[in-house]
C-alpha positions in Angstrom: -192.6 -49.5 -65.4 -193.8 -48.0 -68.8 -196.6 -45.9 -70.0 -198.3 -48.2 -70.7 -198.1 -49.9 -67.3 -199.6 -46.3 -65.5 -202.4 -45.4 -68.5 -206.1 -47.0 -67.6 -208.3 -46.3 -70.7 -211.8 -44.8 -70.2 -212.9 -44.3 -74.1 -212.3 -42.7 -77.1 -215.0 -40.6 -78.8 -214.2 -39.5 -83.0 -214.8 -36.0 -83.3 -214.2 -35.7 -87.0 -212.9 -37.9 -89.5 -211.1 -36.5 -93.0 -207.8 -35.6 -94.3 -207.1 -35.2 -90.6 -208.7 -36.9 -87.6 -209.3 -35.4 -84.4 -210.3 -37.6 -81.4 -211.2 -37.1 -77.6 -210.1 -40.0 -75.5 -210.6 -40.0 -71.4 -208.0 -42.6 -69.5 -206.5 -42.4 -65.8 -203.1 -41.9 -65.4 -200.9 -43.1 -62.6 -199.0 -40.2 -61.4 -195.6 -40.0 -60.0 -197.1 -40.6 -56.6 -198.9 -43.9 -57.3 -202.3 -41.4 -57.5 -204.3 -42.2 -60.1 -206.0 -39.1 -62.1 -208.6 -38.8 -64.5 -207.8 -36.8 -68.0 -209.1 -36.3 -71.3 -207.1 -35.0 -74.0 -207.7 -34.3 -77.8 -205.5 -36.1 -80.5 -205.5 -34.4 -83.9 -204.0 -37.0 -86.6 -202.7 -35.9 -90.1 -200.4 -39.0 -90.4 -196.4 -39.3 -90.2 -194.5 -37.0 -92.1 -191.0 -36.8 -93.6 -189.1 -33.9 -94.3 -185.3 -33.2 -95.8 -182.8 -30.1 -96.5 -181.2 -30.0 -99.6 -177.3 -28.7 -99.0 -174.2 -27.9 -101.8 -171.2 -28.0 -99.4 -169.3 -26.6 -102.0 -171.6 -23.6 -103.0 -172.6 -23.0 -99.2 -176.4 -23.4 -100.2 -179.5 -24.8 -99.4 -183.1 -25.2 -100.9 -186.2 -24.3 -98.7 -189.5 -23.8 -100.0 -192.2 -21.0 -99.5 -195.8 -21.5 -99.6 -199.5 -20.8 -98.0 -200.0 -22.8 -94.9 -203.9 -22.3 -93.6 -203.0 -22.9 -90.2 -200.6 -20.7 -89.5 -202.7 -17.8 -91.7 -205.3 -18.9 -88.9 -202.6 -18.5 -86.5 -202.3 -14.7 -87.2 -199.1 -15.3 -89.3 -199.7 -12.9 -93.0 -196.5 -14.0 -94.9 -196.3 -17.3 -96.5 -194.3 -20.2 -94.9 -190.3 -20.8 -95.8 -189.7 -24.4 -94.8 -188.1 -27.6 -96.3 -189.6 -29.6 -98.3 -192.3 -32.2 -96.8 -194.9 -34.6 -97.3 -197.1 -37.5 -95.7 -195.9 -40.9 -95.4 -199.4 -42.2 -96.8 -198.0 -45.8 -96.3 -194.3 -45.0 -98.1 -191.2 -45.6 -96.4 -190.0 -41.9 -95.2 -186.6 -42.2 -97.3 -188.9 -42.7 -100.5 -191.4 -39.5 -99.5 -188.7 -37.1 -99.2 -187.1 -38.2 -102.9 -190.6 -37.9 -104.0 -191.7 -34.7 -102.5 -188.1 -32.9 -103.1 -188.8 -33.7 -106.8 -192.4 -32.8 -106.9 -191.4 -29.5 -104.6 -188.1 -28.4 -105.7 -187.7 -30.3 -109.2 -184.3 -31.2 -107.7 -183.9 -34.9 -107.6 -181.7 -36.5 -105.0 -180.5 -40.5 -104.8 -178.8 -40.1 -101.5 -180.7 -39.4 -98.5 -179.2 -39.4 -94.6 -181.5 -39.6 -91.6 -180.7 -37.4 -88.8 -183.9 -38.0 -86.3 -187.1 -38.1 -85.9 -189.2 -35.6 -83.9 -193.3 -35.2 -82.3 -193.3 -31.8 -83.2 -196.1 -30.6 -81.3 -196.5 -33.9 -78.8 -199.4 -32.5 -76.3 -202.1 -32.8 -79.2 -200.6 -33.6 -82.3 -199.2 -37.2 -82.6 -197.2 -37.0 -86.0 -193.7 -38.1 -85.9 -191.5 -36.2 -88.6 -188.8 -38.6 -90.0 -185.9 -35.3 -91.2 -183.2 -36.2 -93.4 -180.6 -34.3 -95.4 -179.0 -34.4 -98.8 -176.3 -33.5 -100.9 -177.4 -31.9 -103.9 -175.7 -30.1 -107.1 -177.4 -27.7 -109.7 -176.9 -31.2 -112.6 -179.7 -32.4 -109.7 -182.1 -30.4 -110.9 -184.8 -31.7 -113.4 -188.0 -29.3 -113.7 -188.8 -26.3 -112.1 -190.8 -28.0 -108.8 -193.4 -26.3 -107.5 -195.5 -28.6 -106.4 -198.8 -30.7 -107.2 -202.0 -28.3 -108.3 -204.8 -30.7 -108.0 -203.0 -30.9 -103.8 -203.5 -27.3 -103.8 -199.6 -26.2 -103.7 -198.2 -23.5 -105.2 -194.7 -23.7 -103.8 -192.1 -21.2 -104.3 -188.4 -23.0 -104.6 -185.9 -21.5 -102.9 -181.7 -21.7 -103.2 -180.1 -19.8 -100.5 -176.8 -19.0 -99.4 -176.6 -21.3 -96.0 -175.5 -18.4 -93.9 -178.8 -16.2 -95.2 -180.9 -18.9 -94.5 -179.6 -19.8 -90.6 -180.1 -15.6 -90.2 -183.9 -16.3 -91.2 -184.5 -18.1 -87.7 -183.0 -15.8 -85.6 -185.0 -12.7 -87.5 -188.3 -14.8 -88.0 -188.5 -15.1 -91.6 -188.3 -18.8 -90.6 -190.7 -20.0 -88.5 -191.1 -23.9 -89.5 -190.0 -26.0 -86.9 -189.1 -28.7 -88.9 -186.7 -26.3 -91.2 -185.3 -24.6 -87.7 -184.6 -28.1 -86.7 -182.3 -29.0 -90.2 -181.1 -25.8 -89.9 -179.7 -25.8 -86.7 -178.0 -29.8 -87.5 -176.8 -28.2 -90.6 -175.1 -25.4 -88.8 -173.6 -28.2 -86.3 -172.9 -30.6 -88.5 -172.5 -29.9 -92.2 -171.3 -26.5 -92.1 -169.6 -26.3 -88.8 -166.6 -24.6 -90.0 -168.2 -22.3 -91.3 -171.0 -20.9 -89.0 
């Protein structure tokens, strides 16, 4: 039996449409028990998302960005975000948004991109998938300063960090980005194993 086998649709009312969407939908849901329940959740939409960590084996570093983030100012959080760089799909094939938004972001441009998963980060009332990839890169990569795009509102801060500085960020909380947690720890298992 799938999901879609137990989930009874009621209705779905829009509660704002923009940038984002956020939508309430009521449905029945077929428990465990064969009981049927009535719910209503709320479903905030941004769009699909893809995300990658820049690594130099040979250097032992990696590029994260810094920037403003709204929500998690709104959150309570008075420090800028450090995470990788990122951007919305916006009908692109994730492989193709991260070489784009590395460039835009970082100003390092990378050829050779490597999948590693794909993650609902927040899956109880967010329902963006994050395709996260990683990539070799070399200083000769790098071909304007990054930073981002102004009329988009960024203002991103590029960082190159020593791997083992940046892995320390998580555990002490200067890294709170999921999505950059998430690289980091594959990193740690699989790129720089040895090493860790």
């Amino acid at each position: 039996m799938t999901v879609t086998d137990r989930l009874r649709l009621r209705g779905t009312q829009s509660l704002h449409e923009g940038w984002s969407s956020l939508k309430s939908t009521t449905f029945d849901f077929q428990r465990r028990d064969g009981r049927w329940q009535t719910l209503k959740r709320d479903v905030f939409d941004c769009g699909h998302g893809a995300t990658v960590l820049l690594y130099d084996l040979e250097r032992r570093t990696v590029v994260l960005v810094r920037q403003f983030r709204y929500a998690a100012f709104d959150a309570g959080h008075d420090d800028l975000i450090i995470e990788t760089p990122a951007g919305l799909l916006d009908d692109v094939a994730p492989e193709e948004r991260v070489r784009v938004e590395t460039e835009q972001e970082t100003g390092f441009r990378v050829s050779v991109v490597t999948k590693v998963f794909e993650a609902f980060m927040s899956p109880g009332a967010v329902n963006q998938k994050v395709f996260c990839y990683v990539a070799p890169y070399t200083p000769a990569n790098r071909v304007s300063d990054g930073g981002g795009l102004i009329d988009e509102g960024e203002d991103i801060e590029v960082l190159e960090l020593d791997f083992d500085e940046a892995y320390a960020m998580i555990g002490d909380g200067r890294i709170q980005d999921g999505k950059a947690i998430m690289l980091l720890q594959y990193a740690a298992l699989n790129l720089f194993a040895d090493k860790v």
